[in-house]
N, C-alpha and C positions, 0 to 999 in steps of 0.2 A: 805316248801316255803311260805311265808310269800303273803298273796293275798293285792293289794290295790287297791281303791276306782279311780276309770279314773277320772282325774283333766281336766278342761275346757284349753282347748290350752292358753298361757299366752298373746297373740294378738294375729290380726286377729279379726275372727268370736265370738269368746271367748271371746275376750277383750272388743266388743261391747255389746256382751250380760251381762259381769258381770257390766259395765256402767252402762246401761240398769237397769239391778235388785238394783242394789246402787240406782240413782236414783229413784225407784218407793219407795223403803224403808226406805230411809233417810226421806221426811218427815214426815213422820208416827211417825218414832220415835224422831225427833227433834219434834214435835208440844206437844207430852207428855211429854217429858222431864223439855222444858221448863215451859209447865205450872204446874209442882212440882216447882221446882226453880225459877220462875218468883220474888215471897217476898224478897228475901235474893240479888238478882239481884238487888231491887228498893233500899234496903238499901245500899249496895255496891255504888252504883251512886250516891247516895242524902248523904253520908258520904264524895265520895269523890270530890264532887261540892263544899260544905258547905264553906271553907277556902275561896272560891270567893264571898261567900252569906253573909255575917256575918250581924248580927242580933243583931239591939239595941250594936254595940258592942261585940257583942261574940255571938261563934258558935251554931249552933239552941240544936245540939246532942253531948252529952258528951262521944258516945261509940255507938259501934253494938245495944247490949240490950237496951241502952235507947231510940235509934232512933226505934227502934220494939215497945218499949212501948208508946213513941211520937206516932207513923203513925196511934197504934192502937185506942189510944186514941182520936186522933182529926178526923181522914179520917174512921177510920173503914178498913173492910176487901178490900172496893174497893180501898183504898190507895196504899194496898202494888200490886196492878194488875192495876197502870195509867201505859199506852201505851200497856198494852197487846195486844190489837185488832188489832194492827199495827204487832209484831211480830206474831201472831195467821197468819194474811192472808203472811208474808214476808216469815214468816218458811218453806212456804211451797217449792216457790222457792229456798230460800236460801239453803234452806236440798237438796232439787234436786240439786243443782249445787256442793253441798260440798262434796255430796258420790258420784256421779257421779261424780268429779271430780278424785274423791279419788280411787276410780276405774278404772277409764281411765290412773290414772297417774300409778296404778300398773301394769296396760298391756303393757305401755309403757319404763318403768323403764327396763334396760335393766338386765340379770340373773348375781348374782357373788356382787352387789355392796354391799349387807351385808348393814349394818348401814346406810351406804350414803345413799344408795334405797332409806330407809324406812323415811329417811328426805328428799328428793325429792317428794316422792309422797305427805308428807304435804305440803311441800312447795304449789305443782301444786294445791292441792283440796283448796288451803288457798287464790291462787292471783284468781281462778275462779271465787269461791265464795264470796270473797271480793266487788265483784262488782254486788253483791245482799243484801249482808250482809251491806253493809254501809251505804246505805238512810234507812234502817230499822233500822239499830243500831242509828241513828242521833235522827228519830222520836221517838222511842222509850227511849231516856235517857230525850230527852225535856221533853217530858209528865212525865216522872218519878218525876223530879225536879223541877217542877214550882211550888209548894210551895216555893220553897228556894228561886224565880225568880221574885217573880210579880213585876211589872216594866218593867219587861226587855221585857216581853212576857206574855201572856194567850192563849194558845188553846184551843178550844171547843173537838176537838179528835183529832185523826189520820189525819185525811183529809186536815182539814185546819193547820194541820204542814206541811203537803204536799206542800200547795198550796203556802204559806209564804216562805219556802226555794224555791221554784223553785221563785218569785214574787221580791226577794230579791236579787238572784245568779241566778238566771236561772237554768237549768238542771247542770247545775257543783255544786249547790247547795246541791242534792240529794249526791253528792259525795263527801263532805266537808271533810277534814280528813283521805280519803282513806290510804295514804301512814303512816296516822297516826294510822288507823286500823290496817293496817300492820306491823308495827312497832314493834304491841302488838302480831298476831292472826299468824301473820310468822314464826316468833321464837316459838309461844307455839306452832303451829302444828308440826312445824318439830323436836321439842322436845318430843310433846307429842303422834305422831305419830312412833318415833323410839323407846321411852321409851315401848309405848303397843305393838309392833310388835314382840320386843324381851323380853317382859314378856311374852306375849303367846307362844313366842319358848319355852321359860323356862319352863312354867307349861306346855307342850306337854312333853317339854323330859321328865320332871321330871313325867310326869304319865306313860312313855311309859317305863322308869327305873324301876318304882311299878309295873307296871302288868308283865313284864319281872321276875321281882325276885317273882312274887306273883306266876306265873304260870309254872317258869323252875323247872328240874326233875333233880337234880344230877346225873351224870351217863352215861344219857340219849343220846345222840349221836346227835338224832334230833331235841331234846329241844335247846342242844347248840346250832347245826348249826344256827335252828331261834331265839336263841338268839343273835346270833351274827348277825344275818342278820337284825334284829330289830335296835341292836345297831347301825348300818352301816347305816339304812337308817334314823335316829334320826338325827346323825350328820348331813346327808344330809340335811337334814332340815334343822338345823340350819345354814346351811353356803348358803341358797338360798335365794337369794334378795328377795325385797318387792313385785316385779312384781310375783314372783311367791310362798307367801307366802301363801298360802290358803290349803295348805296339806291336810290331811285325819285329821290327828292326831289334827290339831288345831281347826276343824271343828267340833270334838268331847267335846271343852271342856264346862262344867258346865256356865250357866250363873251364878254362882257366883264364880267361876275364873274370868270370862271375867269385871264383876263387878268390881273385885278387881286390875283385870289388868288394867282397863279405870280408874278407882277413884286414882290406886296412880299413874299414868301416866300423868290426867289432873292438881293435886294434884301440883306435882314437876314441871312443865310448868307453872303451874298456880302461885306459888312461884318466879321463876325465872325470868317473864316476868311482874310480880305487880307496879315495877313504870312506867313503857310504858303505861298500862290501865290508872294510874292515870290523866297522861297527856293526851290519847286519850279521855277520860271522858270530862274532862275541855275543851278541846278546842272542841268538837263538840257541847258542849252547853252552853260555851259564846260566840260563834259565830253568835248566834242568838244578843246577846246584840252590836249596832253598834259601841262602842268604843273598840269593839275587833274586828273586821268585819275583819282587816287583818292580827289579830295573827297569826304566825307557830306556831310548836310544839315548836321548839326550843326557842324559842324566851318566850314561856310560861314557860316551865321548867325551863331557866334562874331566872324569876321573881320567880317563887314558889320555887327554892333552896334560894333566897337571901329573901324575905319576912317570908316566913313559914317552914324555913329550913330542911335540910334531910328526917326526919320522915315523913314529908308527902307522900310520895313517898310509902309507906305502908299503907295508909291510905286505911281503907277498907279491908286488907288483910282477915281478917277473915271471912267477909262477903262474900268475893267473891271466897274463898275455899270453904264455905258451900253454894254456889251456881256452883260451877265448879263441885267438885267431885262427888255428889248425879246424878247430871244432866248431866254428861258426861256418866256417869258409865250405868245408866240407857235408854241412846241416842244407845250406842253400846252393852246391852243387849237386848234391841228391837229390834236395826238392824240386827246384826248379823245372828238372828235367820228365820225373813221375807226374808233375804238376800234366806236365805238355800230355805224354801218354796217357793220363786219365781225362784230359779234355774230348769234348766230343767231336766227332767226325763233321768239318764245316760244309753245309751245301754247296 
């Protein structure tokens, strides 16, 4: 008979305590992550601002690699880290709200929905968090680009971009963009949330398939029966919604599965959702400039299809793969693990 590890009730009492541990460990691991990827983040923004900046005439950066070689050459090492300080204190909440979310949407997510689940519980950890994530993401793209901006604006830091957006918009200020965040971080979570759920079904079964054929006896009467009783509860597995995806078997696997499971997850989300970012980019920091003061989204990607045609809308892309996957991959190799350590001790 095959023995398994007692799973925390999926709500209820369970459902707040895995909240709970999400939120103490999400920013822990959000505040490392990002500051590995913060560089390739500044380049990503300031590539895909530039086509509103133009310079003497034409654009400041010819490419990913030259705008790395530009930032290093005029700004030094603090160049590729303007606005850190603003996501360093934001992270913190924002990470509390986005695994806590992310948590609470799985205790709530009811058992059986398979796929659907596991893009509802992005959804939920995506509109929570959203609403921490956006005046950090605003302050934090201004300071990235204001090389490309003087005129429009100078901040001294974090603070008095703070003080400017609320002085300008009031507190709807802070939230410039929200549904434009969304736009971009909705679609990739509920993408990038059912893509990782159902890679680590994959890589459980597929280990629980190796140790099965690594450990069964031909012959054997008893080996079968717990082979097959393996097999049986494998499947189960896989066919149990996101609310109660937390198995024994997934719990076991290697942080470098779960690496590879978050890097090509964030990876293919990170792909599919590229011109939404480009457009949230732009409009949360010419916003600041007042002859945009009442652009929409739409209303901007109109102009940037008919001025700078299609390809912009790419723009950046590789910058902001090699700032999504390293940085995702390594977000849910941290978590995952404090998650485990902060769980409580099973009877």
């Amino acid at each position: 008979m095959v023995t398994t590890k007692t799973e925390e009730p999926a709500n209820g009492a369970g459902g707040v305590v895995s909240s709970i541990r999400g939120a103490l460990a999400g920013p822990i691991a959000g505040v490392c992550s990002r500051f590995i990827t913060y560089p390739p983040d500044t380049i990503k923004a300031r590539l895909q601002v530039q086509g509103a900046a133009i310079h003497n005439g034409q654009k400041l950066y010819t490419g990913t690699w030259n705008a790395v070689v530009q930032v290093a050459q005029h700004e030094g090492l603090p160049g590729f880290y303007r606005g850190f300080g603003a996501v360093a204190l934001g992270s913190v909440p924002a990470n509390l709200a986005y695994f806590g979310g992310y948590e609470a949407a799985k205790a709530l997510v009811p058992a059986g929905w398979g796929m659907l689940g596991d893009m509802a519980v992005g959804a939920g950890a995506q509109l929570l968090a959203g609403l921490v994530f956006t005046p950090v993401d605003i302050v934090k793209e201004r300071l990235q680009v204001a090389p490309l901006m003087r005129g429009a604006y100078s901040y001294s830091g974090p603070g008095q971009a703070v003080r400017e957006l609320i002085r300008q918009n009031g507190l709807r200020g802070l939230l410039k963009g929200y549904w434009a965040t969304n736009a971009v971080w909705l679609p990739w979570n509920t993408i990038f949330i059912a893509a990782y759920e159902g890679s680590k079904r994959a890589a459980a079964r597929a280990g629980a398939t190796q140790a099965t054929a690594r450990d069964g006896r031909p012959g054997d009467a008893a080996a079968a029966a717990g082979e097959a009783e393996m097999h049986a509860a494998s499947e189960a597995a896989a066919a149990t919604s996101s609310s109660t995806r937390s198995g024994s078997s997934e719990e076991e696997l290697s942080p470098l599965v779960l690496g590879i499971c978050s890097a090509g997850s964030a990876s293919l989300a990170g792909v599919l959702t590229h011109p939404a970012d480009v457009v949230k980019t732009r409009l949360q920091v010419l916003s600041a400039c007042q002859a945009h003061a009442r652009t929409t989204a739409w209303s901007l990607a109109v102009h940037m299809w008919r001025t700078e045609g299609p390809k912009v809308f790419m723009t950046g892309l590789g910058a902001r793969i090699i700032q999504l996957a390293p940085g995702t991959a390594l977000s849910w190799v941290i978590y995952e693990p404090i998650k485990k350590v902060l769980a409580p001790p099973h009877p």
